[in-house]
C-alpha positions in Angstrom: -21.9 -77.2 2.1 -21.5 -80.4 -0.6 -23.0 -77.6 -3.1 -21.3 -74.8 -2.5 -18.0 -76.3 -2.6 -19.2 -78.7 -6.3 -19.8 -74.6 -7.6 -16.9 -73.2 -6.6 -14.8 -76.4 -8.0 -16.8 -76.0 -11.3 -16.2 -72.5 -11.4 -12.6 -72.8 -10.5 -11.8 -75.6 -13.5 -13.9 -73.0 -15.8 -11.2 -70.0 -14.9 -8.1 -72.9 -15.0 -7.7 -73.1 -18.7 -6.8 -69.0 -18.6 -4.8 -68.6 -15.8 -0.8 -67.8 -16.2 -1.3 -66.5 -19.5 0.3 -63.0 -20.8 -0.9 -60.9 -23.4 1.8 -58.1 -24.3 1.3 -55.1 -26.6 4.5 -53.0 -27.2 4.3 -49.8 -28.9 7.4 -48.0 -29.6 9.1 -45.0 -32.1 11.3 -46.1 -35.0 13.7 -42.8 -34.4 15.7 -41.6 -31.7 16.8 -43.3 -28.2 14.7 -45.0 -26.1 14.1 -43.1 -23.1 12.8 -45.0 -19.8 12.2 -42.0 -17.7 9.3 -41.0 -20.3 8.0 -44.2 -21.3 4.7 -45.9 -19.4 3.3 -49.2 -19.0 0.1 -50.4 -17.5 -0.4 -54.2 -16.3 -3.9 -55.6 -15.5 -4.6 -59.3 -14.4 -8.1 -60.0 -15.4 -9.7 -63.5 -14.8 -5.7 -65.1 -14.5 -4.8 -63.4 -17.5 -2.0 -60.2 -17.5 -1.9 -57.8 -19.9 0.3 -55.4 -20.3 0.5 -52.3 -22.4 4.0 -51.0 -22.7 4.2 -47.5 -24.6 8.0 -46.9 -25.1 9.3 -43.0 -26.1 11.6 -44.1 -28.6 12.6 -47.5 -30.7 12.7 -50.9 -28.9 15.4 -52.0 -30.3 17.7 -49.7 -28.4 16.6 -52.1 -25.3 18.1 -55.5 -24.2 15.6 -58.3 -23.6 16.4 -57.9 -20.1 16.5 -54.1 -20.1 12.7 -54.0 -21.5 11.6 -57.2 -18.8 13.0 -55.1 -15.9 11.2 -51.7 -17.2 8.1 -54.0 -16.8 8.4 -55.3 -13.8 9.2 -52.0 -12.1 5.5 -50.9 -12.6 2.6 -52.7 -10.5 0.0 -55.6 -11.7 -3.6 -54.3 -11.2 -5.6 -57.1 -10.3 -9.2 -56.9 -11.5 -10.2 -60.6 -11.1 -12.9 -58.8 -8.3 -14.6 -56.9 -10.8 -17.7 -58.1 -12.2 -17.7 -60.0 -16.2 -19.3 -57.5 -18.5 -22.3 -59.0 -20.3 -20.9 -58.7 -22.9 -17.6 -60.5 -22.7 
């Protein structure tokens, strides 16, 4: 049991450094008004890390800070911490 619980404390301080970061890509339009209704925005937490993809129909500067923060938070965080590493990452 000593083991098991040394790996998972290993593999828990190896994961620590990336948790509660956010990575945030907003793409928008320079012309016309934003609109909400036809904008999307995907948010994925992969090993403690959320990123989020916000595609906005129209400019972002038509948007209060708090205006664009609560368009994001109205859509759902996948969590793919479950999913398996990629060789490759």
């Amino acid at each position: 049991m000593r083991r098991l619980t040394g790996r998972l404390d290993r593999l828990e301080k190896a994961l620590a450094p990336h948790a509660g970061k956010l990575m945030r890509v907003i793409c928008d339009g320079y012309f016309g008004p934003t609109n909400l209704a036809t904008s999307t925005c995907s948010r994925t937490r992969i090993n403690g890390v959320l990123s989020e993809c916000v595609n906005l129909d129209g400019c972002v500067d038509d948007l209060t800070s708090d205006e664009l923060e609560n368009f994001i938070q109205s859509f759902p965080i996948q969590d793919n911490d479950a999913l398996p590493r990629s060789r490759w990452a």
